[in-house]
N, C-alpha and C positions, 0 to 999 in steps of 0.2 A: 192361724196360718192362712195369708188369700190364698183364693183359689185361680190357677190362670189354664183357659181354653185353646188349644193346638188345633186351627182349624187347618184340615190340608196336611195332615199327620202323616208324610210320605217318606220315604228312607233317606231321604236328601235334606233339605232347611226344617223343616217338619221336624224331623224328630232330633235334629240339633237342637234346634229350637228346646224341644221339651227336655232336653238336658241340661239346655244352659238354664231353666227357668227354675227346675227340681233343684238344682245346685245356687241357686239365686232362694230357696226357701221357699217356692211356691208348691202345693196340691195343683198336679197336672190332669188335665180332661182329654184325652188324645181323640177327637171326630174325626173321623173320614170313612169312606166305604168298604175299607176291608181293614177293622182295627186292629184286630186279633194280632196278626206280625207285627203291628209298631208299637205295642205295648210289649211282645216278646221281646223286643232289641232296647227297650227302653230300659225293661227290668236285668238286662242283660249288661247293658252298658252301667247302671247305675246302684244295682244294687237288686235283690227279690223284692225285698222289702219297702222298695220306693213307694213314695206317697202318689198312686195315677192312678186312670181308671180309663179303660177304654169305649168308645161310644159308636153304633155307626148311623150314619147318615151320609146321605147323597147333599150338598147344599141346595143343589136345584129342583130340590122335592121341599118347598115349603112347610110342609106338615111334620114332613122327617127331623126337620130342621129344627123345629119349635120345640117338637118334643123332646129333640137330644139334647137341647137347651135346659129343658127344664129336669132330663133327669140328672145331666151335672149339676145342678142347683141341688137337688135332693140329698144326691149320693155324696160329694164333695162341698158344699156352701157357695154362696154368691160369689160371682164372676167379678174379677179386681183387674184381669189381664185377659185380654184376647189379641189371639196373633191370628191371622188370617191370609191363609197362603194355597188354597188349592189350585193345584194343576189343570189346565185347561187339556178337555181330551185331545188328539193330535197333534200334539204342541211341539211331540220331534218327528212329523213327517213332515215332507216337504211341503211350503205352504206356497200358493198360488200368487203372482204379482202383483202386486199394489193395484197395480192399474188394471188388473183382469178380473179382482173380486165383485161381488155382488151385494146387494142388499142383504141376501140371506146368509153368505157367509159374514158378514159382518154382526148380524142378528146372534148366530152359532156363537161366536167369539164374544158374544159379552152375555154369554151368562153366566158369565161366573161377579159379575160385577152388581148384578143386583141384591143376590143374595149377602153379598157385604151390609148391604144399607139394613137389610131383614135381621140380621146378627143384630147389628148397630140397635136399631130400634126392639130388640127382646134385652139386654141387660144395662143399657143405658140408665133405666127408671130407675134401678136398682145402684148403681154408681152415683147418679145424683143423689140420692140419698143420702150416702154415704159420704159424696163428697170426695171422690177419689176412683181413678182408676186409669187405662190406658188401652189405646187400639193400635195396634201393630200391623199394619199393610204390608204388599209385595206389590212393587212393580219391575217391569222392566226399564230399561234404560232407550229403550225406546220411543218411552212416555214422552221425554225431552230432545233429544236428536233423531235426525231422520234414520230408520233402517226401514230401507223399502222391501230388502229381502223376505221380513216377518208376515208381509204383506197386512190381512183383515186382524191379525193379534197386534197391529200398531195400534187399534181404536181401543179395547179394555185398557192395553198397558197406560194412555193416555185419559180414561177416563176414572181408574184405580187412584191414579196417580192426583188430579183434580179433585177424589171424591175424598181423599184423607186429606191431604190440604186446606182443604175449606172447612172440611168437620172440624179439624184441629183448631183453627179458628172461630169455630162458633161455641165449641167446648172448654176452651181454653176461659172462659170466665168464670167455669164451677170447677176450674180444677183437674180438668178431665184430658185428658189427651192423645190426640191422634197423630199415627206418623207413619212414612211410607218410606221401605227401602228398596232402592231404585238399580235391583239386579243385572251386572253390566257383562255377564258371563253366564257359565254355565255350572250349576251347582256337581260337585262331583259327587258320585253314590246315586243321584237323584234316578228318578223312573222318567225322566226325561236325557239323563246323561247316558241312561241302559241301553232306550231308545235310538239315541245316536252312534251313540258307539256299537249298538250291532249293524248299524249300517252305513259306518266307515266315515261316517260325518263331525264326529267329537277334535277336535281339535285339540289336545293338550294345551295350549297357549293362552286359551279362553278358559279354562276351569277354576271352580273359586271353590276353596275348602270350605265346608258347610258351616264348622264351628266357629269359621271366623265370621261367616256373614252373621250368624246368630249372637256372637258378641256384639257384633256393629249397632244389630237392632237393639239390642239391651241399652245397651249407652245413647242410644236416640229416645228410646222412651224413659229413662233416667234423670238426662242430664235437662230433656226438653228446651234446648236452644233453639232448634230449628225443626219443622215438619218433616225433613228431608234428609236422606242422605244415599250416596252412590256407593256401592259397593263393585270392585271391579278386579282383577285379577292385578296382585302387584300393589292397590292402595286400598283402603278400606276406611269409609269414613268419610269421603270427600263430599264439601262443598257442592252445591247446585251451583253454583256459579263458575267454582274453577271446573267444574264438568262441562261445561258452556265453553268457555274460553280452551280446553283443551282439547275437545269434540269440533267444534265450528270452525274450527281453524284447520280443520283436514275437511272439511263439505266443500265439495268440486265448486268451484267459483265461475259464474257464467264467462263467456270468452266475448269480452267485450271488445278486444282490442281492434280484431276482426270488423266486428259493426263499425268501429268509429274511423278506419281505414276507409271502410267504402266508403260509410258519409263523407269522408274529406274529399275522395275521388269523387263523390258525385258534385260535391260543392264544386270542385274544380271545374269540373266540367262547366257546371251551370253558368261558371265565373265565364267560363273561355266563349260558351254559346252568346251571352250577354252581350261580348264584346264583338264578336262575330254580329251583330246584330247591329 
């Protein structure tokens, strides 16, 4: 039976996730900092008896990190699937504007991007060998269109989003494969939808059922046609491309008409002074 790692094991995609994958036949490893409750609701949702095991670690404790790695290898067997999804802390308070952040809030905002590549490089060795396996990312939809609201969280979403892309590509010659689902709402359940919605900010119209995104990702790292895919309230599965075409096409468009008025007025003019002359 492989074994697959739920990094970011949170009441929302997280523990979708680790249902869609127990019910896909895999031995589940639930990481995150407080595992004890996502292994309660897992066992809960799927049975006592389910094949998991709970781990904790902080990702941005390197050492934490290495070790929870290695005790899923022990307790559970070599890593065939890793999903990688943790929450970024503050992520449903209000975030500061694009244009007001700072070096260090931008610094804050991508730590959670590094310890990806630290995952990446602990059971990669172990996959090549074997000649099989997959990495399941999370970004935002902001990776790819502007949302200046999210402010300093538009540079991880945007560097998550580059950093499975290109692994996909550089892995995809031994068989390995990376890929990133590109969250275009709000996950509902999640400790970020809790967030919002106690403080009147969750919008019903943006919420995305957890189990669908976690099917979405399954068929992304499956089917492996594309590194990519957008998950969005209403579609699921969609193209980077038609996400382009159906995003860009509502981004405010400069107001040219205005410039090219005065220049014709000023041309006028220059015409009439000329002749004046």
């Amino acid at each position: 039976m492989p074994t697959a790692v739920v990094i970011g094991a949170g009441p929302g995609l997280g523990l979708a996730m680790a249902r869609r994958l127990v019910r896909a036949g895999y031995r589940v490893a639930l990481l995150s900092r407080q595992p004890g409750r996502h292994l309660d609701a897992l066992r809960a949702a799927e049975g006592p008896d389910v094949d998991a095991a709970a781990f904790a670690a902080d990702v941005r404790d390197p050492a934490a990190l290495d070790r929870a790695l290695d005790e899923v290898v022990r307790e559970l067997g070599a890593v065939d699937f890793v999903y990688y999804g943790p929450s970024p802390h503050g992520v449903g308070e209000a975030q500061a504007p694009l244009d007001q952040v700072t070096g260090s809030d931008v610094e804050a905002a991508l730590t959670l991007v590094g310890p990806a590549a630290d995952v990446v490089a602990k059971v990669l060795p172990g996959m090549r060998e074997r000649g099989r396996g997959a990495f399941l990312f999370t970004s935002a939809v902001s990776a790819v269109v502007p949302v200046p609201a999210l402010g300093a969280m538009t540079v991880p979403a945007a560097a998550a989003r580059t950093y499975a892309v290109t692994l996909n590509a550089a892995l995809a010659p031994d068989g390995i494969y990376a890929g990133v689902l590109l969250v275009g709402g709000l996950i509902e359940g999640s400790d970020i939808h809790a967030a919002m919605a106690s403080a009147g900010g969750a919008d019903p119209a943006y919420l995305l059922d957890p189990e669908q995104v976690a099917d979405a990702g399954l068929r992304l790292t499956r089917r492996r046609k594309a590194p990519e895919a957008l998950v969005m309230p209403g579609r699921s599965g969609w193209g980077l491309t038609l996400l382009l075409i159906a995003r860009l096409l509502r981004v405010p468009k400069p107001r040219l008409g205005a410039r090219k008025t005065r220049t014709a007025g000023q041309a006028g003019q220059a015409e009439k002074a000329g002749r004046a002359a």
